[in-house]
C-alpha positions as CSV (number, residue, x, y, z in Angstrom):
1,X,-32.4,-63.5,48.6
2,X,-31.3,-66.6,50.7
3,X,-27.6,-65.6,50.1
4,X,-28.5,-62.0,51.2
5,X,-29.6,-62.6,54.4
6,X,-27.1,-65.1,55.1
7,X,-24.0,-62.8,54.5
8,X,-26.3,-60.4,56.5
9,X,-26.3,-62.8,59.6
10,X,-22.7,-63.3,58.9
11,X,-21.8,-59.3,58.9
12,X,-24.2,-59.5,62.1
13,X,-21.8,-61.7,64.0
14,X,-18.5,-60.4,62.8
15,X,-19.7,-57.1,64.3
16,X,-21.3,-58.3,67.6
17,X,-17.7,-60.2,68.0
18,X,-15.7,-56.8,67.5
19,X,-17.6,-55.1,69.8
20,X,-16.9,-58.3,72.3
21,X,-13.1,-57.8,71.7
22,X,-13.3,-53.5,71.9
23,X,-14.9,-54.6,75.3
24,X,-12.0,-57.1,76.5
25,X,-9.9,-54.0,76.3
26,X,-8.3,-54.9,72.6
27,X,-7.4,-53.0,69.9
28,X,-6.3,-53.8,66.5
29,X,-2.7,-53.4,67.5
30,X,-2.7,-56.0,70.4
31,X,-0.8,-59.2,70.4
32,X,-2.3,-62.4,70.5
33,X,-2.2,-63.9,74.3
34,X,-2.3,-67.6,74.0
35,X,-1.7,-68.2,78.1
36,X,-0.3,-71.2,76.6
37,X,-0.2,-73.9,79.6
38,X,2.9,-75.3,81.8
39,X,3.6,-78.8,80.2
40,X,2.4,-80.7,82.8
41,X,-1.5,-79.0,82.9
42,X,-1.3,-79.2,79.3
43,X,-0.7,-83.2,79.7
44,X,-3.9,-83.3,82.4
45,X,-5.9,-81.3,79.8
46,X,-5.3,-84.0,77.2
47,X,-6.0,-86.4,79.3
48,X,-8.9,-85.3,80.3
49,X,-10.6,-85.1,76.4
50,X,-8.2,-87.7,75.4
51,X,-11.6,-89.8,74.6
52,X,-13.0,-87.0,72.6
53,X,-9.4,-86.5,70.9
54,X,-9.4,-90.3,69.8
55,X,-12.7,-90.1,68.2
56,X,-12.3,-87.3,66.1
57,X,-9.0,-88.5,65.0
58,X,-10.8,-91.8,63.9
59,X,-12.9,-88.9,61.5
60,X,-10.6,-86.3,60.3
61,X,-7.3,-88.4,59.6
62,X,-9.1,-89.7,56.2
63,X,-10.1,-86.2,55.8
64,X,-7.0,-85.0,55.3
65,X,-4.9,-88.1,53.5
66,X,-7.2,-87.7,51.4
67,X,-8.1,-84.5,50.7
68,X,-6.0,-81.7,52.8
69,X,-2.8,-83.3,52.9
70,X,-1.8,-81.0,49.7
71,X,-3.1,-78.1,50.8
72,X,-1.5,-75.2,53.2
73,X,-3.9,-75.7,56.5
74,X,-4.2,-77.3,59.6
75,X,-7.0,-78.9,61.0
76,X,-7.1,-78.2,64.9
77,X,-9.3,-79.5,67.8
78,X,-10.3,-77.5,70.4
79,X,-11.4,-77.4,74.0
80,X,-15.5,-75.5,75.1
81,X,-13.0,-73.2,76.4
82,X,-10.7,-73.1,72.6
83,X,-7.9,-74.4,74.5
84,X,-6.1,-76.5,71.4
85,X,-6.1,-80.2,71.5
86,X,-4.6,-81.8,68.6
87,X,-3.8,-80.4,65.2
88,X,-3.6,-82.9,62.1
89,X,-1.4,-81.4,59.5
90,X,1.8,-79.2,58.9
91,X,1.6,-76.0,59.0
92,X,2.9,-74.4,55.8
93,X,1.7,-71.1,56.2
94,X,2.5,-68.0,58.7
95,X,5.1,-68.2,61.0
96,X,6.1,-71.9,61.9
97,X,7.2,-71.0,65.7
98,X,3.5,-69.9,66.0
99,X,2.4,-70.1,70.0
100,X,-0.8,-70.5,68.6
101,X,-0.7,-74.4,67.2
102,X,0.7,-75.8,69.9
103,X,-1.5,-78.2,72.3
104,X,-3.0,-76.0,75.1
105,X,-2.8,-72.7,73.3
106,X,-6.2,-70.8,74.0
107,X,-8.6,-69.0,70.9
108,X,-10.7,-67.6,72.7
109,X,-12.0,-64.1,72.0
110,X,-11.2,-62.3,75.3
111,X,-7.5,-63.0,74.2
112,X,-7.2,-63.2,70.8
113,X,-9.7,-61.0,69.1
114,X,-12.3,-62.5,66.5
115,X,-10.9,-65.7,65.0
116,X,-13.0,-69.1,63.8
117,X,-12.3,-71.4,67.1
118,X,-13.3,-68.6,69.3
119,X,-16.5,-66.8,67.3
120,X,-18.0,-70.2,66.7
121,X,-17.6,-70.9,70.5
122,X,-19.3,-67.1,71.1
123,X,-21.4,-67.9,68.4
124,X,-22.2,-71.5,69.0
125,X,-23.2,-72.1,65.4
126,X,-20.3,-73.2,62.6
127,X,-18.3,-69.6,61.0
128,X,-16.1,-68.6,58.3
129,X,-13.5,-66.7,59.2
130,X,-11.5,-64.1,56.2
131,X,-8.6,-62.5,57.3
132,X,-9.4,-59.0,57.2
133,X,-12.2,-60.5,59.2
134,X,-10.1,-60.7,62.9
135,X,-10.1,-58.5,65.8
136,X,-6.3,-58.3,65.6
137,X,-3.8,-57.6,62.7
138,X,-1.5,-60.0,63.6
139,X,-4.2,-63.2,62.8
140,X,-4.7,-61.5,59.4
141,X,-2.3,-63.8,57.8
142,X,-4.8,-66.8,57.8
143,X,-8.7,-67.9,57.3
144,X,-10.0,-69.8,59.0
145,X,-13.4,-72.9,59.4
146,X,-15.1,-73.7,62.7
147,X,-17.8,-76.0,63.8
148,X,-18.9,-76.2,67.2
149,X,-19.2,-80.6,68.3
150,X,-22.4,-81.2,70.7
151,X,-22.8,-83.8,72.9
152,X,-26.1,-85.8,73.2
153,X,-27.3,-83.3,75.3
154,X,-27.1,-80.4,73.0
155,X,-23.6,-78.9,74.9
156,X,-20.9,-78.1,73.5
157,X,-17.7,-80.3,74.1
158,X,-15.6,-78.9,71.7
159,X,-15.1,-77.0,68.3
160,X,-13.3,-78.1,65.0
161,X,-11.5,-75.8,62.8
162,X,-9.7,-75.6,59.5
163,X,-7.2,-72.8,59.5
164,X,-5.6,-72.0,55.8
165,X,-3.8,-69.5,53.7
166,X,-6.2,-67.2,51.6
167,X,-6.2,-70.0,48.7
168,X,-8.5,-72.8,49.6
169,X,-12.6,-72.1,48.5
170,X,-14.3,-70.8,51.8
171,X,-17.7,-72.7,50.6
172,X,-15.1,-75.7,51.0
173,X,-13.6,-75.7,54.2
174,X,-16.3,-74.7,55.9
175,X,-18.8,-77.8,54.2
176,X,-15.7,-79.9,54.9
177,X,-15.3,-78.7,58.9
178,X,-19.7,-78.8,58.8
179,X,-19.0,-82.6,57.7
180,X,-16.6,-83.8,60.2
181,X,-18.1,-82.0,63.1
182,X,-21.3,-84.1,62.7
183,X,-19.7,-86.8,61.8
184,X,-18.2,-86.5,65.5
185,X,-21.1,-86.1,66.8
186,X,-22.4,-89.3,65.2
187,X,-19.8,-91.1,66.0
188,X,-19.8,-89.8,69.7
189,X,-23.5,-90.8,70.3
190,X,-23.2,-94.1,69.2
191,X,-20.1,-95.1,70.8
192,X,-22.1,-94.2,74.0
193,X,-25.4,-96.2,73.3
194,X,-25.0,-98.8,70.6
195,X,-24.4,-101.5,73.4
196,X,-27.6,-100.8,75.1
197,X,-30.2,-98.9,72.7
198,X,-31.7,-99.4,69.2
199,X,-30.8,-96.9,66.6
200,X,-32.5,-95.4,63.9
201,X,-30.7,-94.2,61.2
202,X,-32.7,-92.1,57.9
203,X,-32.2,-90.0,55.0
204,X,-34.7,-89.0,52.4
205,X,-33.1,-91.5,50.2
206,X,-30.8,-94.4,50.0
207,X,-28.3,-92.2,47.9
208,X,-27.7,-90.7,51.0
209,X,-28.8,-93.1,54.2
210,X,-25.1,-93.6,54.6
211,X,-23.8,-90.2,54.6
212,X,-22.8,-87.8,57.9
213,X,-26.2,-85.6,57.2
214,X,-28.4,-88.6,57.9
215,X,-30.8,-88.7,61.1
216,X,-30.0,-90.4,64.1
217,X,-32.2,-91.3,66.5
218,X,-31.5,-93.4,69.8
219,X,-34.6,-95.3,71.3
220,X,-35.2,-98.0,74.0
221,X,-37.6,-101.0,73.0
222,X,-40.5,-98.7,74.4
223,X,-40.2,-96.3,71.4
224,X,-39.0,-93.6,73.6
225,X,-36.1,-91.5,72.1
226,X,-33.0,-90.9,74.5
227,X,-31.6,-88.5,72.2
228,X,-31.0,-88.1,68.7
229,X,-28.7,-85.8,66.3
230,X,-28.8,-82.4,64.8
231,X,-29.8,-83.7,61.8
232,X,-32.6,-85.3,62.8
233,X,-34.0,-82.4,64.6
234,X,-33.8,-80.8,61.5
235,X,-35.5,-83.5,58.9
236,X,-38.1,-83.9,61.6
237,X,-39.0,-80.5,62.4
238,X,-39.0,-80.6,66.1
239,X,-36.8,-81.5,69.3
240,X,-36.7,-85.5,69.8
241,X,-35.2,-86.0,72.9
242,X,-37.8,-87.4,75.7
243,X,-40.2,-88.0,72.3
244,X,-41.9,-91.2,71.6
245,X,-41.3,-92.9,67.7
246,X,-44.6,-93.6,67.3
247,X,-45.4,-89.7,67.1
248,X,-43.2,-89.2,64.7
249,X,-43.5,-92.1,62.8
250,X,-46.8,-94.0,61.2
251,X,-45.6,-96.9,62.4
252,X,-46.1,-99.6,65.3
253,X,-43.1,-100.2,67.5
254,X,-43.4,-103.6,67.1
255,X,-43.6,-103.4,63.5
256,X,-40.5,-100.9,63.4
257,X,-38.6,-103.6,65.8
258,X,-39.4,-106.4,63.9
259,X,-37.5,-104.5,60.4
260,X,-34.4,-106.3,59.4
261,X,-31.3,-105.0,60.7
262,X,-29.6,-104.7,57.5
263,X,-32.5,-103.6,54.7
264,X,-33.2,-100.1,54.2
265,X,-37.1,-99.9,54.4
266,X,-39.4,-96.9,54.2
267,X,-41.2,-94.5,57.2
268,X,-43.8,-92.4,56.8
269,X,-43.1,-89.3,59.0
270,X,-46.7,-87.4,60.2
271,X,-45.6,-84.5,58.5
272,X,-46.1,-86.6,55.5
273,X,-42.5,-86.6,54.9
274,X,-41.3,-89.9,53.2
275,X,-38.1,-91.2,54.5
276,X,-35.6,-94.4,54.3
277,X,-34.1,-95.9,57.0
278,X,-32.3,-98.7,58.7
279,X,-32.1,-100.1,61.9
280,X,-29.3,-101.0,64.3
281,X,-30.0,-103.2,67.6
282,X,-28.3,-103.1,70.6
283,X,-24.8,-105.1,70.5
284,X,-26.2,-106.4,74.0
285,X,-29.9,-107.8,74.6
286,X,-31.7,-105.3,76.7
287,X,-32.6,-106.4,80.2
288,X,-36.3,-106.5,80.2
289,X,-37.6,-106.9,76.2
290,X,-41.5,-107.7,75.6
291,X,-42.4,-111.2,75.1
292,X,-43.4,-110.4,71.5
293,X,-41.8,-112.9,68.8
294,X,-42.7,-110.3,65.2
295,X,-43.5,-111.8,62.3
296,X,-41.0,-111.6,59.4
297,X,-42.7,-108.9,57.5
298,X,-44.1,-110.5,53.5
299,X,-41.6,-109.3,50.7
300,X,-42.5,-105.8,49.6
301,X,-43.6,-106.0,46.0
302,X,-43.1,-102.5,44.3
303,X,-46.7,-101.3,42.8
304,X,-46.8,-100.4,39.6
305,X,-48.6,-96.9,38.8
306,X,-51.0,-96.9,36.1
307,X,-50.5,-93.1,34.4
308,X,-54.3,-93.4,33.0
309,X,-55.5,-94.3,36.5
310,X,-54.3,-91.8,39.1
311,X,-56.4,-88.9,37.8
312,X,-59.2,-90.6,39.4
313,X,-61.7,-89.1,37.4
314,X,-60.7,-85.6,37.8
315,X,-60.7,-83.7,34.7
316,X,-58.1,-81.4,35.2
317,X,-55.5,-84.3,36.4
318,X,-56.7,-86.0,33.2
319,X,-55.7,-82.8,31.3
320,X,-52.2,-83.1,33.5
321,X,-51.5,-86.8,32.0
322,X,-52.0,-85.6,28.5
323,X,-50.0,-83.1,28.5
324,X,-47.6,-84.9,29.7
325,X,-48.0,-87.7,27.6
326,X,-47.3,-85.8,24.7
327,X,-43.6,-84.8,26.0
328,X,-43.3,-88.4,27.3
329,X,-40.5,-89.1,24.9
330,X,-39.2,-86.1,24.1
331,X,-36.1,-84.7,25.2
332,X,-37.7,-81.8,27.2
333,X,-37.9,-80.9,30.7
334,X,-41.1,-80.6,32.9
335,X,-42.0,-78.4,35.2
336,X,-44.7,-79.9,37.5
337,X,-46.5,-77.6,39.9
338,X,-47.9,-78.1,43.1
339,X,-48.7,-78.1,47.0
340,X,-46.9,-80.2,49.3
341,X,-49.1,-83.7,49.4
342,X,-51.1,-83.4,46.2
343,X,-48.8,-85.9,44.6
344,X,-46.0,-84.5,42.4
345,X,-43.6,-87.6,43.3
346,X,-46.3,-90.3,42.5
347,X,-47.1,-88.3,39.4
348,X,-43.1,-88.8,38.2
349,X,-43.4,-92.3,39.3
350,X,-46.1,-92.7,37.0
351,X,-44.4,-90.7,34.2
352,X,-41.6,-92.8,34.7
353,X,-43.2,-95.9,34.7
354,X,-44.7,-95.1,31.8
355,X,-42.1,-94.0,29.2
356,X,-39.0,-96.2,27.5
357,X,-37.2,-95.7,30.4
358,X,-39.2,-97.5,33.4
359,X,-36.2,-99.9,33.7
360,X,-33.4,-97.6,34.5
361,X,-33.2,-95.6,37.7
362,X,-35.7,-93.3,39.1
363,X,-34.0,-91.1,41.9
364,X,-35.6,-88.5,44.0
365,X,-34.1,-86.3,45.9
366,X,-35.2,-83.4,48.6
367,X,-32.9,-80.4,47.7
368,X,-33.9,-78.7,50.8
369,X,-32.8,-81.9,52.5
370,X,-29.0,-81.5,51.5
371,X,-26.8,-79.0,52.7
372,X,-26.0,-75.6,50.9
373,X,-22.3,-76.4,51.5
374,X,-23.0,-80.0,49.8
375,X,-25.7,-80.1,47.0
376,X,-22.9,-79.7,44.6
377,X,-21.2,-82.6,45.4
378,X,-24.3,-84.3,45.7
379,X,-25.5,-83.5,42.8
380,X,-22.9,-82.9,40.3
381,X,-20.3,-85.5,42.1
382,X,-16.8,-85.0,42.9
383,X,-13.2,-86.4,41.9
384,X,-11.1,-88.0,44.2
385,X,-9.0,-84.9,46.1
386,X,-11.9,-82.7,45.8
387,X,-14.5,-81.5,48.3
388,X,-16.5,-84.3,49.4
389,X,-19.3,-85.9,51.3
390,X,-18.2,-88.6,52.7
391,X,-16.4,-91.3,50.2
392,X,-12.6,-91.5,49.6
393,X,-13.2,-93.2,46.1
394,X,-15.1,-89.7,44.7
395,X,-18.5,-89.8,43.7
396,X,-20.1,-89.8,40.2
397,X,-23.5,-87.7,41.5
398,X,-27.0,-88.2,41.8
399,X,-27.4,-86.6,38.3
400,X,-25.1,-89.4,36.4
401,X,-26.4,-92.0,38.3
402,X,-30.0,-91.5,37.0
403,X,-28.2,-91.5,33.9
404,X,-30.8,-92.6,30.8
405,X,-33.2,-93.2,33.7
406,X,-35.4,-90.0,35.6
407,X,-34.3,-87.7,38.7
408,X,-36.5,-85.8,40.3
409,X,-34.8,-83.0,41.9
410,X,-38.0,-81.9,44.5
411,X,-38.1,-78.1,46.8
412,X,-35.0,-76.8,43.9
413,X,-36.3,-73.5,45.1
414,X,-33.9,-74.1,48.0
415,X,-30.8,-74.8,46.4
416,X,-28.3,-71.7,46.4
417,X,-28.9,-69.9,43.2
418,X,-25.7,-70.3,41.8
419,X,-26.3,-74.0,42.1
420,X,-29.6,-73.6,39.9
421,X,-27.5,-72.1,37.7
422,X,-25.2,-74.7,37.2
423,X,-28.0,-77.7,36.4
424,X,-29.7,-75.4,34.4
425,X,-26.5,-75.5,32.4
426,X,-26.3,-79.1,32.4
427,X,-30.0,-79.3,31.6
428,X,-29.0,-77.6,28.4
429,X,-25.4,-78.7,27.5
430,X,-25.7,-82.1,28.9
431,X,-22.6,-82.7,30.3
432,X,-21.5,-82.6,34.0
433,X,-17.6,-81.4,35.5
434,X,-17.4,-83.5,38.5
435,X,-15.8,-80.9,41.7
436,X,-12.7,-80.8,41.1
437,X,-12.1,-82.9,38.1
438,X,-10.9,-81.3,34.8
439,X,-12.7,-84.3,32.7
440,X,-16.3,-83.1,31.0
441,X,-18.7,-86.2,30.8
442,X,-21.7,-86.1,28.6
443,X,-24.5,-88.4,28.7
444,X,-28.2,-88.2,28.5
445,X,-28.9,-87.0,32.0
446,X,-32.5,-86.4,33.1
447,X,-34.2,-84.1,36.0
448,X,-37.2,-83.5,37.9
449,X,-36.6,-80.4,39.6
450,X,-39.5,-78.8,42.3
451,X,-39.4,-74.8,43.6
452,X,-40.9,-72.3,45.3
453,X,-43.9,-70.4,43.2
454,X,-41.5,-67.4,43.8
455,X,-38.7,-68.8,42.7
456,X,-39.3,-68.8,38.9
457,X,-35.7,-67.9,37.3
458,X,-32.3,-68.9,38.1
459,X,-29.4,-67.1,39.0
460,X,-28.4,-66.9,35.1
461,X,-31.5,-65.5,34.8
462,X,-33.8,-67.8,32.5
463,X,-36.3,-68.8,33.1
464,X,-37.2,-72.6,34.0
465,X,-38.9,-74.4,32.1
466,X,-42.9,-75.1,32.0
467,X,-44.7,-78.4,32.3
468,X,-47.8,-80.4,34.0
469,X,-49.5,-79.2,36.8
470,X,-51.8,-80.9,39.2
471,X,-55.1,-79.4,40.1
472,X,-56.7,-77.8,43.6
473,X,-59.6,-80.5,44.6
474,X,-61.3,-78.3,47.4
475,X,-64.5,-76.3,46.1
476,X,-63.5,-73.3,48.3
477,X,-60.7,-72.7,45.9
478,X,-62.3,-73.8,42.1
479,X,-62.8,-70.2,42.0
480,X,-58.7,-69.1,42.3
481,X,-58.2,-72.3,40.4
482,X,-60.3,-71.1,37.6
483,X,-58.2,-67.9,37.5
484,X,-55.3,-69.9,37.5
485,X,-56.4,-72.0,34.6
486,X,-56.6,-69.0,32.3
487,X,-53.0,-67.9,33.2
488,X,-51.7,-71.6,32.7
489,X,-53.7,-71.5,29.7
490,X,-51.3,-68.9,28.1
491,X,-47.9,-70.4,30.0
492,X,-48.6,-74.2,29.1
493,X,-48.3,-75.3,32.4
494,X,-51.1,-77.8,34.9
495,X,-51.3,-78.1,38.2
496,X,-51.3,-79.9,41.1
497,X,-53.0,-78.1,44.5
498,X,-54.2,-75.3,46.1
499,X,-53.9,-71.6,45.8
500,X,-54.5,-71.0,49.7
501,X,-50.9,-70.2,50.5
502,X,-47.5,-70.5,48.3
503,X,-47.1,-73.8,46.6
504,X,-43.8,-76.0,46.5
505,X,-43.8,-76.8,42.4
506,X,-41.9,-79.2,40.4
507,X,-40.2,-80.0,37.6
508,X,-39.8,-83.2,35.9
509,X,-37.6,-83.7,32.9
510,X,-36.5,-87.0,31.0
511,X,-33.0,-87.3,29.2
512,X,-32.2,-88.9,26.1
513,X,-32.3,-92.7,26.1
C-alpha cells in the first residue's frame, strides 16, 4: 500500500510538471534552451554561491571517490534558479559537448521541459527522474536524482542532483542524493552557529547518532531553539524553530547543559519517544551565561530488569512472561504485540536480560526512524563501493552486530515490503548479503521486529511469526480484551495494550548462541 501511493504521488508530479512545460509553450520536439551565461556573469554567479559550492564539495567529493567514480554519472550542483554550479565527475554518457554540464547552464522547467534539477525545484521535495519521464526527447538519453538543500530558514538555496545512464539502481541514487543533500544542510547550519550556540545532536540510537539522518537542533543557553534540521522536525513531530527544549524534552536546561560534551546520554521526548544524544558547546563562551556552576551528574548504573517482576501482579502479563519463558532458548522468533507505551522494549530488555545471551548486544532500532531509501543498508550493511549511509570503510549492519546477542527491530510495519521480505529470509536462512557484496555470511543473527496490527504478512507473503503479547490495563476495554483473549487463544500470541484504536505490535526473536 505504502509503495502504491507513493508511485501515485510520483505519477501526480510527473503530470502536474508536463502540463507546466505544455504551458511554457513546449512540445516534445523542442530543443533544450540552456541561456547558458557570458563567462564573465557566469564567474559573478560563482562567486556569489562560492560558499555554498565549497561546502558541498567538502560532502560529495568522498561520495564519489568512493562510490561513483566507476559509474557513468555526474553529480551536479545547482542554483534556486537550476542555474549549474559545479559538477563532480566525467561525464561518460550522452553527448560530451553537452551545453547542459557546463557551469551556468539553466534546468529549469520553463526551458528544458521535466528534468530532476528543475521538477525538484517546482516540486520542492527530492524526485527521481526516468528518461521516458522528460518533457523533451532530447533529455531521454539520461535519469536523473535531485534533492532540493534548505537553509536554516526552510528556503531553498540550491538543489543536488545525480544524472546517470539507465544502469545505476534508482532506489540508489536517489538515497545517495537524499544523503548528501542533508548532509549539506547539516553541515551548512553548523558552520553558521557552532561559534555562538549549543547544539543538540540525536538519533533513536547510538548505531545511528553519527549518521546524516540524525536531529539537529541549535539552542542558546535559555533553551530556546534558533533552528533545527529536517530531520528533527521529523523525529519530533512538530516545527522547532522559535520552540523552547524543555517542551520537547523531560529535561531541565540546566541539567541538559551540564551533560558531557562527548558522552552520548539519553532524552525523554514528551511524546514518550526515547532518544540518544550528544551535546556540542559553543567554540566561543556566550556573552551573558547564568551564574550556575552544574554538578557533574553520578555515573549511570544500567538497571537490571527482573523478568518475574515487571508483570506487577497482573495476570495476563504473568501469562506474557511464561510464554515467553518457554521459547527463552529456543531458536524461534517472537512476535510481541502492543500499543505504543505499554512496554514492548522493556519487555525485550527483560527477555534479554534473562536468557544465555544477557552479555552480548541488545540493539533496538525504530524502523520508521530510518529512511525507506536506507533501511537496507542499515540493516543488512553494505560493502565498500556500494550504496551507503555514511562510512567509507562499509558497514557490517545492525543485524550482524547483534550477532549471538538480541535486536529488536520496533514499528517493521513501516519498512518497505520488499525489505520485510528480505529479513524474513534471513530470519529463516540465517545468513545476510551485505549491498553490494557477493560474499554470503552466516551466523546466528537474532530480531525483535514491531508492526502495524494491519500489517500481518510480508511481501513474500507468509505470514510473521506469533509470540507474547502484553495486556490492555483500562477496565473500559477488559471487555474487547476478553474477545481478544479467545482469538489469541487459538493464534498463540499475548498482548500488550489496548484495543481503542490500531496497535503498533512487535516481534522479538533470539538467534542461536
Amino acid at each position: 500500500m505504502a509503495q502504491s501511493s507513493t508511485s501515485l504521488a510520483h505519477d501526480i508530479i510527473i503530470r502536474d510538471s508536463w502540463t507546466r512545460c505544455r504551458d511554457f509553450g513546449l512540445s516534445h520536439q523542442t530543443r533544450p534552451s540552456f541561456g547558458q551565461l557570458p563567462g564573465s556573469e557566469v564567474s559573478q554567479l560563482l562567486e556569489r554561491h562560492n560558499a555554498l559550492v565549497q561546502t558541498t564539495h567538502q560532502e560529495v567529493l568522498p561520495v564519489y571517490e568512493n562510490i561513483l567514480s566507476n559509474s557513468n554519472c555526474l553529480i551536479l550542483l545547482a542554483d534556486p534558479q537550476g542555474q549549474l554550479l559545479k559538477s563532480w565527475g566525467t561525464q561518460r554518457f550522452g553527448d560530451s559537448s553537452h551545453q547542459g554540464f557546463l557551469a551556468g547552464a539553466s534546468w529549469s522547467e520553463r526551458g528544458t521541459g521535466t528534468n530532476a534539477i528543475g521538477t525538484a525545484l517546482a516540486c520542492e521535495q527530492a524526485i527521481h527522474i526516468e528518461p521516458d519521464e522528460h518533457f523533451l526527447k532530447a533529455n531521454r538519453f539520461m535519469t536523473g536524482s535531485a534533492s532540493p538543500i534548505f537553509d536554516a530558514d526552510r528556503r531553498i538555496i540550491a538543489v543536488l542532483d545525480v544524472s546517470s545512464d539507465s544502469f545505476l539502481p534508482p532506489s540508489h541514487t536517489l538515497g545517495m542524493v537524499k544523503m548528501m543533500s542533508q548532509s549539506v544542510e547539516n553541515r551548512l547550519i553548523l558552520d553558521q552557529f557552532r561559534d555562538t550556540h549549543f547544539q543538540l545532536i540525536f538519533n533513536t540510537g547510538l548505531n545511528n547518532l553519527d549518521s546524516q539522518w540524525a536531529g539537529l537542533l541549535i539552542f542558546d543557553e535559555s533553551g530556546q531553539i534558533l533552528c533545527a534540521n529536517r530531520r528533527a522536525d521529523t523525529l519530533l513531530g512538530v516545527r522547532l524553530a522559535g520552540v523552547s527544549i524543555e517542551t520537547l524534552f523531560k529535561c531541565p536546561i540546566l541539567q541538559l547543559l551540564s551533560e558531557p560534551e562527548a558522552r552520548p546520554f539519553a532524552l525523554q521526548a514528551f511524546g514518550n519517544n526515547r532518544f540518544q544524544c550528544l551535546i556540542k558547546r559553543p567554540r566561543r563562551k556566550p556573552l551573558q551565561l547564568h551564574a550556575v556552576t552544574a554538578a557533574t551528574p553520578a555515573p549511570m548504573v544500567a538497571r537490571s530488569l527482573d523478568l518475574q517482576a515487571i508483570s506487577l501482579g497482573d495476570t495476563r502479563v504473568e501469562k506474557a512472561v511464561i510464554q515467553a519463558q518457554r521459547l527463552l532458548e529456543k531458536d524461534i522468533p517472537l512476535l510481541i504485540h502492543g500499543e505504543t507505551g505499554v512496554g514492548k522494549e522493556v519487555f525485550v530488555k527483560a527477555l534479554h536480560q534473562a536468557s544465555s545471551r544477557a552479555s552480548q548486544p541488545l540493539i533496538a532500532v525504530n524502523c520508521a526512524a530510518i529512511p525507506a531509501d536506507l533501511v537496507e543498508a542499515e540493516l543488512f550493511g553494505y560493502a565498500k563501493g556500494a550504496f551507503t549511509g555514511a562510512s567509507q570503510k562499509g558497514s557490517i549492519g545492525l543485524i550482524r552486530k547483534a550477532d549471538k546477542g538480541t535486536l529488536f527491530l520496533d514499528e517493521i510495519g513501516d519498512m518497505p515490503m520488499s525489505v520485510q521480505a528480505r529479513l524474513l529470509r534471513v530470519l529463516q536462512e540465517r545468513c545476510v548479503q551485505p549491498l553490494g557484496g557477493w560474499r554470503v555470511v552466516s551466523g546466528g543473527y537474532p530480531s525483535g521486529i514491531s508492526h502495524q496490527p494491519h500489517v500481518a504478512r510480508s511481501g513474500a507473503g507468509r505470514a510473521l511469526p506469533s509470540g507474547p503479547v502484553l495486556p490492555d490495563q483500562r477496565p473500559e476495554h477488559r471487555t474487547a480484551a476478553a474477545a481478544r483473549k479467545n482469538r489469541q487463544a487459538r493464534t498463540g500470541a499475548t498482548h500488550l495494550g489496548t484495543a481503542s484504536r490500531p496497535a503498533p505490535a512487535g516481534r522479538f526473536f533470539t538467534g542461536s548462541a
